[in-house]
N, C-alpha and C positions, 0 to 999 in steps of 0.2 A: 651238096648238089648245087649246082650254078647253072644259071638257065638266065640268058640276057637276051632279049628279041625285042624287035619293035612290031606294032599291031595295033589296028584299028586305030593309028593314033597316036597311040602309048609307047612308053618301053617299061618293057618287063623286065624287072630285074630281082629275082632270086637268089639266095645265098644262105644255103643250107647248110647243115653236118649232112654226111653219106647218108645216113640210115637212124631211125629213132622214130617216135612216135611227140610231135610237138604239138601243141593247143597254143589255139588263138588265144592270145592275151585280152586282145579288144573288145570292147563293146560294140553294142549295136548300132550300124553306120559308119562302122571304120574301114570299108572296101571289102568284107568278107565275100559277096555277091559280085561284087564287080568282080575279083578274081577269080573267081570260079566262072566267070561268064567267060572271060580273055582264055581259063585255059582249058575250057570246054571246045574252044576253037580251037586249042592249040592240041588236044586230043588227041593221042597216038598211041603207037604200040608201047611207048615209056611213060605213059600219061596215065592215067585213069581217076576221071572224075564222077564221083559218087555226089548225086542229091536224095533228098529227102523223097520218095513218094507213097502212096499206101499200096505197094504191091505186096502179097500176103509173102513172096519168096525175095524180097530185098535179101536177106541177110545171105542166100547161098550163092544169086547173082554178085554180089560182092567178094564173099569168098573165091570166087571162080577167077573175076578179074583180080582180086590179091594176089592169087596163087600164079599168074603167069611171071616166067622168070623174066620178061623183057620188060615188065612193069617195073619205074625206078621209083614213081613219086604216086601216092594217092591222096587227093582230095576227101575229104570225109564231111560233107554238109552235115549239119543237125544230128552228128551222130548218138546223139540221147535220146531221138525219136524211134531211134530202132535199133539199138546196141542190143546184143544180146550174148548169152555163155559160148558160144559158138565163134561168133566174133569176137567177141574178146581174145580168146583162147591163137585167131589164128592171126588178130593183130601184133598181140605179144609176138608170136612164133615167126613174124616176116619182119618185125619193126627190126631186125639186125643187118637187113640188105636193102630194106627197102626207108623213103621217108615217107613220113604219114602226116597229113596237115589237117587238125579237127580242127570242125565248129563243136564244141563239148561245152553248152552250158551246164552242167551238174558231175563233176567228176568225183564226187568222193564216194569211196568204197567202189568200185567198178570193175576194180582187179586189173587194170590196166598201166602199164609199163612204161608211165609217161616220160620221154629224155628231158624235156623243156616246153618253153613258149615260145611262138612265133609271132611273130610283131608285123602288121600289114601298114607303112607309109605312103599315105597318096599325098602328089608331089604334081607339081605342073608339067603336064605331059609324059608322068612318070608313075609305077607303081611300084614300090619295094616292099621286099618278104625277108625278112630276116629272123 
């Protein structure tokens, strides 16, 4: 997936595989927030951006927006705040069309299908995801 735009300033520049399920590499402070801020504006029918909240039904509002066929890319904030057998299950079953970009502080054991890491460079006047 590739996705180059300029916004609020910036350019966004993405450079993904098609499909997989990738985790931030980075620590805390390495633009995780700021990207999810750029593409929460950038939000569309191929977009879908997931935060953290304490809604008791996150995991099916998720699922719903995973499951639309127009959705290419999904953001996953804090997804160890509320992963769950459900999610897991339908992360696995879309990471093959779809890409998947976690914040996943604790992955071990979780049953999930990770392809790789995604790597967030902030750059002057520049954000890259690779």
């Amino acid at each position: 997936m590739i996705l180059n735009q300029d916004m609020l300033g910036m350019h966004l520049d993405i450079n993904l595989p098609d499909s997989g399920l990738l985790i931030f590499a980075n620590e805390s402070g390495t633009g995780k927030t700021y990207l999810l801020e750029l593409l929460k504006s950038l939000e569309s029918e191929s977009i879908a951006v997931v935060t953290y909240d304490r809604d008791e039904n996150i995991q099916s509002a998720i699922i719903n927006q995973i499951k639309k066929d127009s959705v290419k890319l999904v953001l996953l904030d804090r997804l160890d705040m509320y992963l769950d057998n459900s999610l897991v299950a339908t992360i696995n079953k879309y990471s093959a069309n779809k890409v998947f970009l976690a914040d996943l502080k604790h992955i071990e054991n979780v049953g999930l299908k990770i392809k790789g890491s995604a790597v967030i460079l902030l750059e002057q006047g520049r954000i890259r995801v690779f």
